[in-house]
MARBA-3410 file (N, C-alpha, C, O; in Angstrom, 1 decimal):
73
-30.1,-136.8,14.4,-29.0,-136.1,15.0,-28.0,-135.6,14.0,-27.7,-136.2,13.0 ~ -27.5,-134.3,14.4,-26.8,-133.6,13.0,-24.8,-134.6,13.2,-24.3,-135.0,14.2 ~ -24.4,-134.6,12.2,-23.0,-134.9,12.7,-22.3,-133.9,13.1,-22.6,-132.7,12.9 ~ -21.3,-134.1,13.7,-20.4,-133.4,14.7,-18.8,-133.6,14.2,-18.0,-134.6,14.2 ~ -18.8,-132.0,13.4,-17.2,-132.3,12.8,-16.3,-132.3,14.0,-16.8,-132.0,15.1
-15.2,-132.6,13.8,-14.3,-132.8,15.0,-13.1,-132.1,14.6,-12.5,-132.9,13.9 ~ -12.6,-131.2,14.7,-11.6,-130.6,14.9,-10.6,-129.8,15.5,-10.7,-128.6,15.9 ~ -9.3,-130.6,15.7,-8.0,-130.5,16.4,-7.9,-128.6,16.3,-8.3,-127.9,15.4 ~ -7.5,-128.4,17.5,-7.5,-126.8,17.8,-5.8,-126.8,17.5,-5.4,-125.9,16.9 ~ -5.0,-127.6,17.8,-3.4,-127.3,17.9,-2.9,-126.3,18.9,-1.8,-125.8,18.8
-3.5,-126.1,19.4,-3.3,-125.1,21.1,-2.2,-126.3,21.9,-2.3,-127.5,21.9 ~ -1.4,-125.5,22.5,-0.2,-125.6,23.6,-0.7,-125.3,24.7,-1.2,-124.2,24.7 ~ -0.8,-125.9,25.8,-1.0,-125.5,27.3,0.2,-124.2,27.6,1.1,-123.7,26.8 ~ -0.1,-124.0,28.5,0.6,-122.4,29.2,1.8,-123.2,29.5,2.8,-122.6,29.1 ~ 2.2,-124.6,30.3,3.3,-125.1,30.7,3.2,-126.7,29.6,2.3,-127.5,29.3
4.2,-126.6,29.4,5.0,-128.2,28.5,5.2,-129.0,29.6,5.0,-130.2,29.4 ~ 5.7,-128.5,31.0,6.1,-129.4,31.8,5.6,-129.5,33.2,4.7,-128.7,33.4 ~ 5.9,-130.1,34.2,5.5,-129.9,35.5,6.6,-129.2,36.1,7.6,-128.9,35.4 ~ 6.6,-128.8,37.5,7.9,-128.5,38.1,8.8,-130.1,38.1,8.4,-131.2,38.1 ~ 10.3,-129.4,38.1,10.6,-130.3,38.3,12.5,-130.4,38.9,13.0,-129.3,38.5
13.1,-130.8,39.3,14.6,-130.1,39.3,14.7,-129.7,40.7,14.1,-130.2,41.7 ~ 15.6,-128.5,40.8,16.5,-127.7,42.5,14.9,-126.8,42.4,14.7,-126.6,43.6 ~ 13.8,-126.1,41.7,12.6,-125.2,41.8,11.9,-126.7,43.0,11.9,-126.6,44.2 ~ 11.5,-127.7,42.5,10.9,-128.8,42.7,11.4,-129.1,44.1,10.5,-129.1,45.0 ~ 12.7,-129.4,44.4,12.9,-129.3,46.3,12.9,-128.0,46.6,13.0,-127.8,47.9
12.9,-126.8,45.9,12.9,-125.7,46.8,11.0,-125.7,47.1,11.0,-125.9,48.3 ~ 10.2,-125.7,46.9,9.0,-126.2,46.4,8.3,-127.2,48.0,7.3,-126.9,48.6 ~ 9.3,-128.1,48.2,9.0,-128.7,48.9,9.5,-129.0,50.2,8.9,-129.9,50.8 ~ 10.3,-128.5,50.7,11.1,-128.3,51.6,10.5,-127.8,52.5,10.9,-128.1,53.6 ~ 9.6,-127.0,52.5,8.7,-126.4,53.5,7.6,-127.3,54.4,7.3,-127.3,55.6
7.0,-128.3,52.9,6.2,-128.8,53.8,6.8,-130.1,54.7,6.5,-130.5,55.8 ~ 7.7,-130.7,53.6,8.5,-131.5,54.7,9.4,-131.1,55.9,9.6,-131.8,56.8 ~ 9.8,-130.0,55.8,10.2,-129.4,57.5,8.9,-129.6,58.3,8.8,-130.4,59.1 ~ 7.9,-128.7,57.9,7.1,-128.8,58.4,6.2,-129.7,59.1,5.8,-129.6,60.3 ~ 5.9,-130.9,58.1,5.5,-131.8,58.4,6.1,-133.0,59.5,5.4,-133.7,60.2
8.1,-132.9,59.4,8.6,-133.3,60.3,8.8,-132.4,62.0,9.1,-132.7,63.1 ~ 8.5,-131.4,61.5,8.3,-130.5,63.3,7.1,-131.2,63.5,7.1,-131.9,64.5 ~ 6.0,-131.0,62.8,4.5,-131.5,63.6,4.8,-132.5,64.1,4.4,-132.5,65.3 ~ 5.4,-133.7,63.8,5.6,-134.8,64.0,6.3,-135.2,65.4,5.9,-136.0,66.2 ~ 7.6,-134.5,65.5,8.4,-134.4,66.7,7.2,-133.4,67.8,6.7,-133.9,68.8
6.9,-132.6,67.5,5.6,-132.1,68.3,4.9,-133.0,68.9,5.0,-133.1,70.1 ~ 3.9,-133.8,68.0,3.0,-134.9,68.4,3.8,-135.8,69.3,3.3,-136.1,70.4 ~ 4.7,-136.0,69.2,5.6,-137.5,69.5,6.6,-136.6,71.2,7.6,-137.2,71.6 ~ 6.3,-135.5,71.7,7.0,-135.2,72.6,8.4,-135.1,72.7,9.1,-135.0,73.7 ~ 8.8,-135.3,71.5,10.2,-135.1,71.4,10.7,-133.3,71.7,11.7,-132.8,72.2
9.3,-132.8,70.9,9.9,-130.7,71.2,8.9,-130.8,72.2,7.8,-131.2,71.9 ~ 9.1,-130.4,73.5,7.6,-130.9,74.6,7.3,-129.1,74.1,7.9,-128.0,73.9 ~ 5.7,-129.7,74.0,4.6,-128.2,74.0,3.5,-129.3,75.1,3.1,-130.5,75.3 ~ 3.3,-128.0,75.7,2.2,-128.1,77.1,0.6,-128.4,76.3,0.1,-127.8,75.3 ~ -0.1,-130.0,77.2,-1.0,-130.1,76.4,-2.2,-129.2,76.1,-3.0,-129.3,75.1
-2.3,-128.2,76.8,-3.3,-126.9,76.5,-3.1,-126.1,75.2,-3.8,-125.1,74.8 ~ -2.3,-126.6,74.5,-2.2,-126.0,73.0,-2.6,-126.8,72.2,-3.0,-126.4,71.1 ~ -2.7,-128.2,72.5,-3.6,-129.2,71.3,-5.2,-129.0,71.6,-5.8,-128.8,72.7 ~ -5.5,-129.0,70.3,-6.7,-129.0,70.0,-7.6,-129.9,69.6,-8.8,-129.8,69.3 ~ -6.4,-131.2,69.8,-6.8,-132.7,68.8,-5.6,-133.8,69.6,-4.4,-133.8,69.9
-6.1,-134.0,69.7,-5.5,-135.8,70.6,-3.9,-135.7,69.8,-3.9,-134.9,68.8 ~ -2.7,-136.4,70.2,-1.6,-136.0,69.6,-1.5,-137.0,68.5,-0.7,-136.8,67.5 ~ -2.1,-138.2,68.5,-2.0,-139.1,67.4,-2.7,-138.4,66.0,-2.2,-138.5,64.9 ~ -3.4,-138.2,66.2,-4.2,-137.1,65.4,-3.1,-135.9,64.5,-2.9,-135.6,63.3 ~ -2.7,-135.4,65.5,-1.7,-134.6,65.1,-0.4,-134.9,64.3,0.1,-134.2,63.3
0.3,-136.1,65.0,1.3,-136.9,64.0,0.8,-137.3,62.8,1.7,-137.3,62.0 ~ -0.3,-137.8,62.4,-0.9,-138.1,61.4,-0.5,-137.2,60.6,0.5,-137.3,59.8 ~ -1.4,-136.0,60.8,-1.7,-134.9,60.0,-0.1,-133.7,59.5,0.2,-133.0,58.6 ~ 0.7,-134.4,61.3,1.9,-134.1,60.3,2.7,-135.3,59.4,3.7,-135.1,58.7 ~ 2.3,-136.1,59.6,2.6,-137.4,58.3,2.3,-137.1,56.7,3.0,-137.4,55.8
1.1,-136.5,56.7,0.3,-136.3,55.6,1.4,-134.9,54.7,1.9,-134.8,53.6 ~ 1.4,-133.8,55.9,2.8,-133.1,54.8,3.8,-133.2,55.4,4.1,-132.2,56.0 ~ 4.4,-134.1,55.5,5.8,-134.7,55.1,6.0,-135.7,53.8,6.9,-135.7,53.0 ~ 4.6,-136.4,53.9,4.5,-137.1,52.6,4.5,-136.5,51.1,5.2,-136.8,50.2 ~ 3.4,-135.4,51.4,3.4,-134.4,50.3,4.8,-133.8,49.6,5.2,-133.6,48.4
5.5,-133.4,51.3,7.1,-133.0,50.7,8.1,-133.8,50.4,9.1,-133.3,50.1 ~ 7.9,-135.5,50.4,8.6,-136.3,49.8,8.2,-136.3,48.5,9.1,-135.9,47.6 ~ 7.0,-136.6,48.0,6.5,-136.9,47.1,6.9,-135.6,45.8,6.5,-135.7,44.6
END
């Protein structure tokens, strides 16, 4: 097997950083509203007639759990 030189390229990624800061909750704000309407939805607190679920409502609180999480996190 031949050897294998190894050599550092010194390349920078396109970003140094992640989001982070007031971009970072503007960012997220969406899905956490969101995630908390689905939730109030599921839970009958905003009543919608059950002919618009397409999925059992626990199902639905879940799924709005999952982005509210996203928009905490």
């Amino acid at each position: 097997m031949p050897d294998i030189q190894r050599k550092q390229l010194n390349k920078q990624g396109r970003s140094g950083t992640t989001i982070h800061g007031g971009c970072a909750i503007l960012f997220s704000l969406p899905f956490l509203l969101g995630g908390i309407a689905i939730i109030l939805v599921s839970a009958d607190i905003i009543p919608q007639p059950d002919e618009k679920f397409g999925a059992p409502r626990p199902v639905v609180g879940l799924l709005g759990g999952i982005f509210g999480a996203a928009g905490l996190w």
